[in-house]
N, C-alpha and C positions, 0 to 999 in steps of 0.2 A: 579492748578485749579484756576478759575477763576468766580468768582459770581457777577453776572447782576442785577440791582435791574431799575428797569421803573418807576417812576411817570408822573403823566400828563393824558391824556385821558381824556374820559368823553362825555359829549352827547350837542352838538350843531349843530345851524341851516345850513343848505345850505348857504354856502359865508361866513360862520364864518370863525373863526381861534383857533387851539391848540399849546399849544406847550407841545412836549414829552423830557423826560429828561433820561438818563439812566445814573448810577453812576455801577461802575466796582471797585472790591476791590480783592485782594488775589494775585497771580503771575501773576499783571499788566503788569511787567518789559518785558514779552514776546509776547503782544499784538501789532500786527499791524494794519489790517483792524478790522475795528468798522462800523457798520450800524443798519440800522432799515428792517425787513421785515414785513409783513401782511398776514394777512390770512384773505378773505372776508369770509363771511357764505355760508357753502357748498363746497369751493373751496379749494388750495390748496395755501401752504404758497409761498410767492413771494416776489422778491427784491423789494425794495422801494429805498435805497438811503444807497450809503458807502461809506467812508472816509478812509485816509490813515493816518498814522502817520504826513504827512507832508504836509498834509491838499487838497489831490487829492480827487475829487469827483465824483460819475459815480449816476447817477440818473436813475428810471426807465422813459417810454416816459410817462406816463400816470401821472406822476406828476412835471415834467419838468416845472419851472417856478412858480410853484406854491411852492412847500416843499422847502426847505433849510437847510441840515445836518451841522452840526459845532462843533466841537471840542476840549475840553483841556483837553491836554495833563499834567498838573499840578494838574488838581481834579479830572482827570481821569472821564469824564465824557464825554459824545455824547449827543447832542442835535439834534429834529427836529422840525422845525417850521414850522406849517401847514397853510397854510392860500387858502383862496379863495376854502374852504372843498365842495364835492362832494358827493351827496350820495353812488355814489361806493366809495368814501374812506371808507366806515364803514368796519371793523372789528377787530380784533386782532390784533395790532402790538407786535411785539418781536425786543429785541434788541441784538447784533448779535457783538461778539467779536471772534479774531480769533487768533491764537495762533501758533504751532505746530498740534492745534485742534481746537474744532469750541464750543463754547461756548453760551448757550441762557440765557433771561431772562425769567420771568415766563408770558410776558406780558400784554397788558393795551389795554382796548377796546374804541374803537372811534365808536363813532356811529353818522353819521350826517343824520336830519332829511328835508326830502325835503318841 
């Protein structure tokens, strides 16, 4: 088992910046891909951005240049750094460990205000 824990989130302006943090604790040892997805309001939950162990990245297009996932592998932890924020960036993100299985956080709402 594997448990997600998200801080970060919170509520800023169009053009701001967040940054999300997610720490992973319990049978670490068999985690590969780590990422973040989202869920807008009303919609349905979506990739945003995943990482490999050896720090390969696949981003969605809609945040491409803007977000930045990163990685340690030592405090077992995934970061995303959100900058240049969009009112469609608003919703839930979750943070998203992978295993033999597929593991969530409970997560952290973004809200950017236009």
């Amino acid at each position: 088992q594997v448990q997600l824990v998200e801080f970060g989130g919170g509520l800023v302006q169009a053009g701001g910046s967040l940054r999300l943090s997610c720490a992973a604790s319990g049978s670490i040892s068999g985690i590969t891909v780590m990422g973040w997805y989202r869920q807008p309001p009303g919609k349905q939950r979506e990739l945003v951005a995943l990482i490999t162990t050896v720090g390969s990245t696949n981003y969605a297009d809609s945040v491409k240049g803007r977000f930045t996932i990163s990685r340690d592998n030592a405090k077992n932890t995934v970061t995303l750094q959100m900058n240049s924020l969009k009112p469609e960036d608003t919703g839930v993100y979750y943070c998203n460990a992978k295993t033999w299985s597929s593991y969530w956080g409970r997560g952290t709402q973004v809200t950017v205000s236009s």
